[in-house]
C-alpha positions in Angstrom: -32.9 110.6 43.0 -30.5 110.0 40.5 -27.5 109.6 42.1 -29.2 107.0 44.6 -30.3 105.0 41.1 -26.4 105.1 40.4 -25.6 104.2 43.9 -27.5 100.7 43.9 -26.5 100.1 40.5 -23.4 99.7 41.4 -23.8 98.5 44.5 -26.1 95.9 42.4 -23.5 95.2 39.8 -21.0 94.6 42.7 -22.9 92.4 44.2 -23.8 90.4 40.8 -20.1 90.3 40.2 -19.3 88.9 43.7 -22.0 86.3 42.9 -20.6 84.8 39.9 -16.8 84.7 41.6 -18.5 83.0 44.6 -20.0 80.5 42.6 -17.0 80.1 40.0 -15.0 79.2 43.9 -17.3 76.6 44.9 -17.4 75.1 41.6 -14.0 74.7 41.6 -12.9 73.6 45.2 -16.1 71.0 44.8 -13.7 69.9 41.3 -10.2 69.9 44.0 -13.2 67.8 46.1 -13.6 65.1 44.3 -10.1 64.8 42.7 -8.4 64.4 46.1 -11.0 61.5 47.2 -9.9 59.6 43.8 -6.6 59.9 44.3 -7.5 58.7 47.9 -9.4 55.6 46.4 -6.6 55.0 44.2 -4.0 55.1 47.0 -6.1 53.0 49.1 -6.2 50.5 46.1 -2.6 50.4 45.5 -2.1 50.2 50.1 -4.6 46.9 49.8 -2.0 45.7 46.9 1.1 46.5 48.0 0.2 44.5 51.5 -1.3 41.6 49.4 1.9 41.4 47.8 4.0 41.7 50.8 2.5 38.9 52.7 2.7 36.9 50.0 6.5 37.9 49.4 6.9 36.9 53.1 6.1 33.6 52.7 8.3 30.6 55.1 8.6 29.0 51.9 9.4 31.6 49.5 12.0 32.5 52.4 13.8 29.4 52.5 14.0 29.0 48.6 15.8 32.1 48.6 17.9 31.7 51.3 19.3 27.8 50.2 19.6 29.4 46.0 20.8 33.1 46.7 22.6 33.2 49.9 23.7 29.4 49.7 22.4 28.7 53.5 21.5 25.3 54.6 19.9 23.9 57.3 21.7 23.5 60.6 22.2 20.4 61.9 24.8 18.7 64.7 28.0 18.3 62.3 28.0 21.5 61.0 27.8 23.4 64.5 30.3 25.3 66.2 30.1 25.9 70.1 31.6 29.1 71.5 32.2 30.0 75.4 32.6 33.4 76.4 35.8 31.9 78.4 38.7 34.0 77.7 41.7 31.6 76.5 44.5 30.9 78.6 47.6 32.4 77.3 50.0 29.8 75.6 53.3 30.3 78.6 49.9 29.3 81.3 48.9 26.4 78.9 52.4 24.8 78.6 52.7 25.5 82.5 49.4 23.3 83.1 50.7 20.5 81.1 53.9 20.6 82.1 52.6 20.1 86.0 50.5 17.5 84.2 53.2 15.2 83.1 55.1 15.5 86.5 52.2 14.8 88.4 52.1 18.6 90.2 49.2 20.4 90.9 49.5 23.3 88.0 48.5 26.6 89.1 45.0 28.1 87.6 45.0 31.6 87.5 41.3 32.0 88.0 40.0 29.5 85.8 37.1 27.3 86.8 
């Protein structure tokens, strides 16, 4: 009988032990629990500011300010604009041709042109 007593003893103790380590686990992950959902608030707190602050970085106004001090840009307008055409140039030989047959009256040769 006395080495049953013994028996659940330990088995007793074991289990007493396995208790307190479960316990001492939960406590702690419910701890790891609750730290990771504040540092999720806080994140979430600084998201909601950062974007505030964006959008009001991103102003047309603020935009324009920097552009004209910083970058010296100014407004377009019709003096101030160049017009390019995707035309490639005449090569200079075909250009004195063309006036050449110009001044004579000729018909000057095109080479593709339009």
């Amino acid at each position: 009988m006395t080495r049953l007593n013994v028996v659940l003893l330990l088995a007793l103790v074991a289990s007493a032990l396995a208790l307190v380590q479960t316990a001492y686990e939960s406590r702690r992950l419910f701890a790891e629990i609750e730290r990771a959902k504040a540092e999720l608030a806080r994140l979430e707190s600084d998201h909601a500011r950062l974007m505030a602050e964006r959008q009001a970085q991103a102003t047309n106004l603020r935009v324009e300010r920097l552009a004209r001090d910083r970058l010296q840009m100014a407004p377009i307008s019709p003096q101030v604009t160049q017009y390019v055409s995707d035309a490639p140039r005449r090569s200079q030989a075909a250009a004195d041709t063309a006036e050449a047959a110009r001044a004579s009256g000729a018909q000057a040769p095109t080479g593709g042109q339009r």
